[in-house]
C-alpha positions as CSV (number, residue, x, y, z in Angstrom):
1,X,-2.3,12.1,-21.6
2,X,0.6,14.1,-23.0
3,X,3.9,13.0,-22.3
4,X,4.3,15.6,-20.6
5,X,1.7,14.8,-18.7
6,X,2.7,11.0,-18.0
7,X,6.4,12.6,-16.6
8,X,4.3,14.8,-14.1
9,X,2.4,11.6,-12.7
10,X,5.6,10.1,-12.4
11,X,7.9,13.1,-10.9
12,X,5.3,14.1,-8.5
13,X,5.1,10.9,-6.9
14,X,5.7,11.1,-3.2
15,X,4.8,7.9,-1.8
16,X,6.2,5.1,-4.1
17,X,5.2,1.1,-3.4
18,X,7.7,-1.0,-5.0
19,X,6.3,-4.8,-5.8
20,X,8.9,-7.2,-6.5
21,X,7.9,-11.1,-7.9
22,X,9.5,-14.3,-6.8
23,X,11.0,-15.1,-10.4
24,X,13.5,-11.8,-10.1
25,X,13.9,-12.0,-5.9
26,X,15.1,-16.0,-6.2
27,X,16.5,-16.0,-9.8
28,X,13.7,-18.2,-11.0
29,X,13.8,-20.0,-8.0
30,X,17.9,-20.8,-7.6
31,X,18.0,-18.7,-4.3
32,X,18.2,-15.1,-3.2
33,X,19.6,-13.1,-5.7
34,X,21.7,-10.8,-3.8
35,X,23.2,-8.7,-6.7
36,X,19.4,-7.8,-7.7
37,X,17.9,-7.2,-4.3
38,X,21.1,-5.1,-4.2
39,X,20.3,-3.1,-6.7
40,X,17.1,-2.8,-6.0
41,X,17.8,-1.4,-2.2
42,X,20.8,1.0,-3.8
43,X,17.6,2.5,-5.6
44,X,15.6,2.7,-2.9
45,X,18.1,4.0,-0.4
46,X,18.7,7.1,-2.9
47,X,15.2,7.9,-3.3
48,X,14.4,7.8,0.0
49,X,17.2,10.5,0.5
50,X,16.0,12.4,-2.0
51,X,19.7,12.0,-4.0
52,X,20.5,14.8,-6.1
53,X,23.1,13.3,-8.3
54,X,20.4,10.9,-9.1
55,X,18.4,13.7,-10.8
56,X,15.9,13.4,-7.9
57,X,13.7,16.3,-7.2
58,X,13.2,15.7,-3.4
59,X,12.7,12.5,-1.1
60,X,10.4,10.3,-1.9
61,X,8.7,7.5,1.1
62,X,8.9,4.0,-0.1
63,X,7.8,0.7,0.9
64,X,8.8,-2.6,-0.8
65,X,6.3,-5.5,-0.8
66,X,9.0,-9.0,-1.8
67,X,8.0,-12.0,-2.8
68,X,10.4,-15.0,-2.6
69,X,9.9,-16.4,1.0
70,X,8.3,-19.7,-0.4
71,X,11.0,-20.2,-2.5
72,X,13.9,-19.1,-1.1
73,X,12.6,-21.8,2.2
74,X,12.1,-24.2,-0.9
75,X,16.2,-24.1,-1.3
76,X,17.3,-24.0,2.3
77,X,15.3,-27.1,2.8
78,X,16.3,-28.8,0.0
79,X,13.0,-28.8,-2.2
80,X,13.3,-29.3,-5.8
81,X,9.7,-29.0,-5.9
82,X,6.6,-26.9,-4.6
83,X,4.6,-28.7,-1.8
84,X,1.2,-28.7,-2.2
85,X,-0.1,-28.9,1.3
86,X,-0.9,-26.0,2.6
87,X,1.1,-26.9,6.3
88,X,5.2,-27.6,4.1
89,X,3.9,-24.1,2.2
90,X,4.0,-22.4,5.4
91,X,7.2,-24.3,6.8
92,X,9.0,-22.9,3.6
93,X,7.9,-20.0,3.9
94,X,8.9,-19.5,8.1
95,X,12.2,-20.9,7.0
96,X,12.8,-18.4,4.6
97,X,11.3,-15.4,5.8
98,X,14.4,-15.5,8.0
99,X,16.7,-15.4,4.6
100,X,14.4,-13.2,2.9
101,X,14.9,-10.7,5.9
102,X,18.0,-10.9,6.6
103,X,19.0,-10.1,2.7
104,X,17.0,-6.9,3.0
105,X,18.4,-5.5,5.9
106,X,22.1,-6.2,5.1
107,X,21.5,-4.7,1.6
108,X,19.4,-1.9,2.5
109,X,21.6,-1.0,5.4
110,X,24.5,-1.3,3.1
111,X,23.3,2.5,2.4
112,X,22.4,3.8,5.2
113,X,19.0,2.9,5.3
114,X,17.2,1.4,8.3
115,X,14.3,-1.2,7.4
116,X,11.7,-2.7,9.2
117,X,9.7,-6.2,8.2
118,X,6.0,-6.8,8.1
119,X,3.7,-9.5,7.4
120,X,0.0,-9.3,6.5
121,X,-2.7,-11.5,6.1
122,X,-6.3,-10.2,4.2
123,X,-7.7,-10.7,7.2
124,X,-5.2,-7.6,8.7
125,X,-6.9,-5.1,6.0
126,X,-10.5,-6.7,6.0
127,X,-10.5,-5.5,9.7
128,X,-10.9,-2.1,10.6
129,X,-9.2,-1.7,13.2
130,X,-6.3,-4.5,12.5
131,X,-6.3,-2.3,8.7
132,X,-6.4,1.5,11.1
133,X,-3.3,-0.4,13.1
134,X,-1.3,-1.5,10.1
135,X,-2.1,2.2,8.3
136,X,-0.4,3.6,11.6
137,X,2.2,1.2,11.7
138,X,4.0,2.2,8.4
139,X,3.1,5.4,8.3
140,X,5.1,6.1,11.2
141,X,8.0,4.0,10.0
142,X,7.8,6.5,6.9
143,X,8.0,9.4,9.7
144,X,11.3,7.8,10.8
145,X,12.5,7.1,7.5
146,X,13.0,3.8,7.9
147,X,12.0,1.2,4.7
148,X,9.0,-1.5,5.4
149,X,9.2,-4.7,3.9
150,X,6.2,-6.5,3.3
151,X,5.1,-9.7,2.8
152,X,2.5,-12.1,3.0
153,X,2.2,-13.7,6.2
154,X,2.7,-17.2,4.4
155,X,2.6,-19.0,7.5
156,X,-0.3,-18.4,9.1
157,X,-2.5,-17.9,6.2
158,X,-5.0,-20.2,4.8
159,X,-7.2,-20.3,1.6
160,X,-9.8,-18.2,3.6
161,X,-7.7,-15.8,4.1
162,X,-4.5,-15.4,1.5
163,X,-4.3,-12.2,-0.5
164,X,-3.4,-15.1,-3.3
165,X,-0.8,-13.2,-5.0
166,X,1.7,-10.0,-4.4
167,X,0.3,-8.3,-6.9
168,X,-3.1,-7.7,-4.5
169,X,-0.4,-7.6,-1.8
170,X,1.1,-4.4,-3.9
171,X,-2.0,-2.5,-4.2
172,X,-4.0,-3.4,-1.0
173,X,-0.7,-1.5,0.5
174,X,-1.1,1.2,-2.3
175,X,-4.7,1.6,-0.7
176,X,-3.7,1.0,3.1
177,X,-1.1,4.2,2.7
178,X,-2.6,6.4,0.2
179,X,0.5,6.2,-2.3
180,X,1.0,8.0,-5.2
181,X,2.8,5.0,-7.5
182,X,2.8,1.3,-7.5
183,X,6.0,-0.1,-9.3
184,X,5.2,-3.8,-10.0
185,X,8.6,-5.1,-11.1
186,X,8.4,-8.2,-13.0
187,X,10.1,-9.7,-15.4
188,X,8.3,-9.2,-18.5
189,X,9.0,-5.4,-19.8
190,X,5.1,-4.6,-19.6
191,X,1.9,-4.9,-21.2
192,X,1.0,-5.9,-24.6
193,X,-1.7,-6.1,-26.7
194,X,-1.5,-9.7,-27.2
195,X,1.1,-12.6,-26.2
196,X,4.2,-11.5,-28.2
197,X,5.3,-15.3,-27.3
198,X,2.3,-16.1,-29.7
199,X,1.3,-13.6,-31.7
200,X,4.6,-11.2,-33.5
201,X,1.5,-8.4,-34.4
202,X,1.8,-7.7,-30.8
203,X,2.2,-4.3,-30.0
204,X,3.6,-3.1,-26.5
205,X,1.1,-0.7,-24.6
206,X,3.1,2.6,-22.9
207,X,0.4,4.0,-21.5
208,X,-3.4,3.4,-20.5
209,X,-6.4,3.7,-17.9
210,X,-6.3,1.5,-14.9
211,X,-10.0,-0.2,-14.7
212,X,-10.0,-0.1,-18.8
213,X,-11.6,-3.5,-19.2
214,X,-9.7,-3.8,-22.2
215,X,-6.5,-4.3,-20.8
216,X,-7.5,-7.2,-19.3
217,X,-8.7,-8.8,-22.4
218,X,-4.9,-7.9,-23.4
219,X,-3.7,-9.7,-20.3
220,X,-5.4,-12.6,-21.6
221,X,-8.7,-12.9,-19.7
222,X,-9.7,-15.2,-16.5
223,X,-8.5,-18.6,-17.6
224,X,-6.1,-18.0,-20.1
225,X,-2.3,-19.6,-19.6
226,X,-1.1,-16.0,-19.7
227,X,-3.1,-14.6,-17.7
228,X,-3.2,-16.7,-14.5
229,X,-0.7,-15.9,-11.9
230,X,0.8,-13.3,-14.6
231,X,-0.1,-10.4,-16.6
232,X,-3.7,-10.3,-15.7
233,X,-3.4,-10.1,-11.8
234,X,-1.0,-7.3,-12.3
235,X,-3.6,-5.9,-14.3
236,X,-6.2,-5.9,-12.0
237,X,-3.9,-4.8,-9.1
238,X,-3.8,-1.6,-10.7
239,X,-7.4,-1.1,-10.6
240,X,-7.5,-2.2,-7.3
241,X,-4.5,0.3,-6.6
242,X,-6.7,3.1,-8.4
243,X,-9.0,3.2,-6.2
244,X,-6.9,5.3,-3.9
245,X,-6.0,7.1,-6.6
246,X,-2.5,5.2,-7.3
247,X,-1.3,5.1,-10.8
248,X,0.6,1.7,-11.6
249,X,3.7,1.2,-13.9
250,X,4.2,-2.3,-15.2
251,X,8.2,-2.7,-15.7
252,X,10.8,-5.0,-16.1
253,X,13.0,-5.8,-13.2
254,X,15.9,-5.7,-14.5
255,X,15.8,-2.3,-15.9
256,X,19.3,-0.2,-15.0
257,X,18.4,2.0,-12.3
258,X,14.6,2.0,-13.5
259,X,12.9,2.9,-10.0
260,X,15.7,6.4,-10.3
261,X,14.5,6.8,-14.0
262,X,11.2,6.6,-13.1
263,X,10.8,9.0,-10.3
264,X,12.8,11.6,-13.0
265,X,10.2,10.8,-15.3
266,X,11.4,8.9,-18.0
267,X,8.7,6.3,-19.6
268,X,9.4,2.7,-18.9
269,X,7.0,-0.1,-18.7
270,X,3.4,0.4,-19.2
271,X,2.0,3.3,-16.9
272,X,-1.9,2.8,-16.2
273,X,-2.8,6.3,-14.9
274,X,-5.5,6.1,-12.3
275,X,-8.6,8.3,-13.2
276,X,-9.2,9.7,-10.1
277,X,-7.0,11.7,-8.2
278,X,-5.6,11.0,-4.6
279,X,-7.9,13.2,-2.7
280,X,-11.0,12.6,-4.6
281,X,-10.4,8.8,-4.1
282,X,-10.3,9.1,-0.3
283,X,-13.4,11.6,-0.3
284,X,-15.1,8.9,-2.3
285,X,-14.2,6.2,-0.1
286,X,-15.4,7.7,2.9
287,X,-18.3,9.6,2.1
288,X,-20.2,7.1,0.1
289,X,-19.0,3.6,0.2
290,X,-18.7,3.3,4.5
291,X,-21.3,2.5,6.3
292,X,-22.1,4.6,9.8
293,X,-21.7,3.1,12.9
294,X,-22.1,6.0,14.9
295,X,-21.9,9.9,15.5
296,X,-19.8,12.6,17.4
297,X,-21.1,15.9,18.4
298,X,-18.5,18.5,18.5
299,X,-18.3,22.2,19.8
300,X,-18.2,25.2,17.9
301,X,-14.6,25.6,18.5
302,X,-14.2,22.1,17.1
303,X,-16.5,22.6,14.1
304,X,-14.2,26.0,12.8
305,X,-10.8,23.9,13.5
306,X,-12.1,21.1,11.4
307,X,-13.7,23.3,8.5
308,X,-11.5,26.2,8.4
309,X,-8.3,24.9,9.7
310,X,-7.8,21.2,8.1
311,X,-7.1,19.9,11.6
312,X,-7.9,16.5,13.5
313,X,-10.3,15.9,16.0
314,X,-9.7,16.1,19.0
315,X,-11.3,14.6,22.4
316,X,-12.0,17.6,24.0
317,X,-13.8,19.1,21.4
318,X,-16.2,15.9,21.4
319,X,-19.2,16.7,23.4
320,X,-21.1,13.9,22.5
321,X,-21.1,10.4,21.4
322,X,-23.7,8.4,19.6
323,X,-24.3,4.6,18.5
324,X,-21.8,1.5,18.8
325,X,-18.7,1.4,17.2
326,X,-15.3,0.0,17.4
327,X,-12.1,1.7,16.7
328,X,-11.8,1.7,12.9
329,X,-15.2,2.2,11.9
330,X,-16.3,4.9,10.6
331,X,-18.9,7.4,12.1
332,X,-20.4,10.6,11.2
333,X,-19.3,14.3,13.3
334,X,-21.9,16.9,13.7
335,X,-21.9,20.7,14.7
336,X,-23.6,22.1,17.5
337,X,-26.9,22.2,15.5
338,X,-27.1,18.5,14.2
339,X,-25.6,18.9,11.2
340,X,-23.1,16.7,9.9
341,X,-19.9,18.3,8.5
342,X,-17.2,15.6,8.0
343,X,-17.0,11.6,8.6
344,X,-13.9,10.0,9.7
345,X,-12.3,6.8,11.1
346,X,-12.8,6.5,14.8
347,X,-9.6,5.6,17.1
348,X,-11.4,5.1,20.0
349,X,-14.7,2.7,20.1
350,X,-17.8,4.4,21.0
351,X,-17.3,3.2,25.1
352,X,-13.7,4.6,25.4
353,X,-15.4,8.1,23.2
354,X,-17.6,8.7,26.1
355,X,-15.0,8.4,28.7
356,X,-12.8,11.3,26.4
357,X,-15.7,13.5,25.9
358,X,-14.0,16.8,26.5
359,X,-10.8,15.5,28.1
360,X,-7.5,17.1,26.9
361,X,-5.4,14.4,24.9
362,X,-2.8,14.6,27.9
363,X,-5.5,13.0,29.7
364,X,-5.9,9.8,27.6
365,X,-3.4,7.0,29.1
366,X,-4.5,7.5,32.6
367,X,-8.6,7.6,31.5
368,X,-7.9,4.3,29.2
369,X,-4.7,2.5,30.5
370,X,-3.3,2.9,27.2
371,X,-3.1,5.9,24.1
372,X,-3.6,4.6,20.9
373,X,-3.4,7.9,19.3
374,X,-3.9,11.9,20.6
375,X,-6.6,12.6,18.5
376,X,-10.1,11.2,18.2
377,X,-10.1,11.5,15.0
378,X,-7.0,12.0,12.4
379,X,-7.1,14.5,9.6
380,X,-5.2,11.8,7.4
381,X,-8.5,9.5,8.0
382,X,-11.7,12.5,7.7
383,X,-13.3,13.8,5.1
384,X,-15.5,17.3,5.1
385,X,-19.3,16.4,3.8
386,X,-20.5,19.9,4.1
C-alpha cells in the first residue's frame, strides 16, 4: 500500500479496540500506573468525542481490553512472585480486578467519559448465544457512548477455557464487534525482522499483511524465547483480528498521544493491513463457514424489505419456521418460493420463532415473558446469498 493508502486505513477507522499489556498497565509489575492509564483514557476520552483540536475527523467508538489484574492483585496482596496454582491466580486476580476497575473509571471519568467493565471467558464467544449476548452487550454501551473495559475473567477460568493471553482477548473482541482497528499497545515499538536484542541487522517492519506467514518467522516462531508470550502472539492476533476484516498496528505504549496520531493517520508501529475488507469478511463468515441449523420462510413483503431495503427481519414477516435451533445459531431465510435469499443469526430459538410467526414485535414480552431483541433477525448479523 501507498502511504497514502496506509493513512486512509487508519483515518477511516470507526470502531477502534485498544489492547493494553500488563508490563505498561502495572509498570513492570510495581502497581497500577496511574499516569499511563491516564493518558491512555485522556486519548480515549477525545476520540470518543470526536475532538477537533485533536485533528480528529469525527468520533470514533472505542473499547479497551487491560491487562494487569493478576498483577496489580500480586501487590495488594503482598506477592513478590507469580503463583502457579491456578486457585492464588484467580484470588489475585478478584483482588485486583477491583483496583484495575476502579483506576479506569476515575481516570476515564476524569473526562467526561462514562465506562462500563466486562469480563469474558472463551467459553462466552465459543457459545453462540453467550457470543450474540456479549455482541449486544457492547454494542449498545457504544450506542450510549459509554467505554467498555474488558478483561479476562481470570477468576473463573481454567486451562480449558482461558483465551491464554490479551492479545487473543484483543482480536476475539475485534471479531465479536466488527472493528475497523486493533491497537495492541506494548512496550516494544513494533515488529522487526529479527531480535534487534540479538541481531543489530535488524530492520523494523512499518507495514505488512496480517496472515503473512512470514511475519511470524520474524516474531520468532512457536518456541522461540522471543516469541512466547511476546511478539509472536501479537502476531497471530492480528490474523485472527483479520478475519473480520480488522487491520492491526503493533505500537509502543508509551508513544505521546499515539492512539490521537494514529486515528489522524500518522504511521507508528507496524500496521498489518487486513486483506479483506469489513463487509466481505462478515459475508464470508456467514455464508460459508456456519453451519445451518434451520430455516425461516418469509412473506413477500419481507423478502423486498430485506433485498431492497437493507433492513432486519422481523417476526411478522416470518411465516414459517423450520429445523432446531437455539438463539445464536445461524439459519437460512427463504422467499415465498423456497428460495434462499440471505442467512443470519437467529435471536429467538426455533420454539420461541413459531410462537412469533407473524406477530408484530410489540407483541414479543407478553408471547415470551421476556424481549431479547425486536427483530428476529438483525441486519448487523445477516448476510444476502442471492
Amino acid at each position: 500500500m501507498t502511504q497514502q493508502d496506509t493513512s486512509e486505513v487508519l483515518r477511516n477507522a470507526r470502531r477502534i479496540v485498544v489492547k493494553v499489556g500488563s508490563s505498561l498497565v502495572t509498570n513492570d509489575g510495581r502497581g497500577l500506573d496511574e499516569q499511563a492509564i491516564g493518558e491512555w483514557c485522556r486519548q480515549m476520552a477525545q476520540l470518543a468525542g470526536g475532538a477537533p483540536e485533536a485533528g480528529l475527523n469525527g468520533r470514533r467508538e472505542v473499547i479497551m481490553v487491560s491487562s494487569g489484574a493478576v498483577a496489580e492483585g500480586m501487590k495488594r496482596l503482598g506477592w513478590a512472585k507469580r503463583p502457579r496454582e491456578i486457585n492464588e491466580l484467580q484470588a489475585a486476580a478478584a483482588v485486583g480486578q477491583m483496583g484495575l476497575a476502579q483506576m479506569y473509571e476515575t481516570k476515564l471519568r476524569e473526562h467526561g467519559l462514562r465506562s462500563a467493565q466486562v469480563l469474558l471467558t472463551h467459553a462466552d464467544l465459543a457459545d453462540r448465544e453467550r457470543y450474540l449476548n456479549a455482541r449486544s452487550t457492547l454494542l449498545t454501551l457504544l450506542q450510549h457512548q459509554v467505554l467498555p473495559v474488558i478483561n479476562e475473567n481470570d477468576t473463573v477460568v481454567n486451562d480449558e477455557i482461558k483465551f491464554g493471553d490479551n492479545d487473543t482477548l484483543g482480536a476475539l473482541v475485534a471479531n465479536l464487534v466488527e472493528a475497523d482497528l486493533l491497537v495492541i499497545l506494548t512496550d516494544q515499538k513494533g515488529l522487526y525482522t529479527a531480535d534487534p536484542r540479538q541481531n543489530p541487522l535488524a530492520e523494523f517492519v512499518h507495514e505488512g499483511r496480517a496472515g503473512d506467514a512470514a511475519l511470524e518467522l520474524m516474531a520468532g516462531g512457536a518456541g522461540s524465547s522471543i516469541g512466547k508470550g511476546g511478539m509472536l502472539t501479537k502476531i497471530v492476533a492480528a490474523r485472527r483480528a483479520a478475519g473480520s476484516g480488522a487491520s492491526t498496528v503493533i505500537a509502543w505504549g508509551r508513544e505521546p498521544d499515539a492512539l490521537l496520531r494514529l486515528a489522524r493517520g500518522e504511521r507508528i508501529g507496524t500496521l498489518l493491513v487486513a486483506p479483506t475488507q469489513k463487509t466481505q469478511a462478515r459475508k464470508q463468515w456467514m455464508a460459508d463457514h456456519l453451519q445451518l441449523r434451520g430455516a425461516l420462510s418469509v412473506d413477500d413483503g419481507a423478502t423486498a424489505k430485506l433485498r431492497g431495503e437493507g433492513k432486519s427481519l422481523l417476526p411478522v414477516g416470518v411465516t414459517a419456521v423450520e429445523g432446531v435451533f437455539s438463539r445464536g445459531d445461524v439459519v437460512a431465510i427463504r422467499d415465498g418460493k423456497g428460495a434462499e435469499i440471505a442467512r443470519g443469526l437467529a435471536n429467538y430459538s426455533s420454539a420461541e420463532a413459531r410462537l412469533l410467526c407473524r406477530k408484530p414485535s410489540s407483541q414479543i414480552e407478553a408471547l415470551l415473558g421476556y424481549s431479547a431483541e425486536p427483530e428476529m433477525v438483525h441486519r448487523d448479523n445477516l448476510v444476502l446469498t442471492r
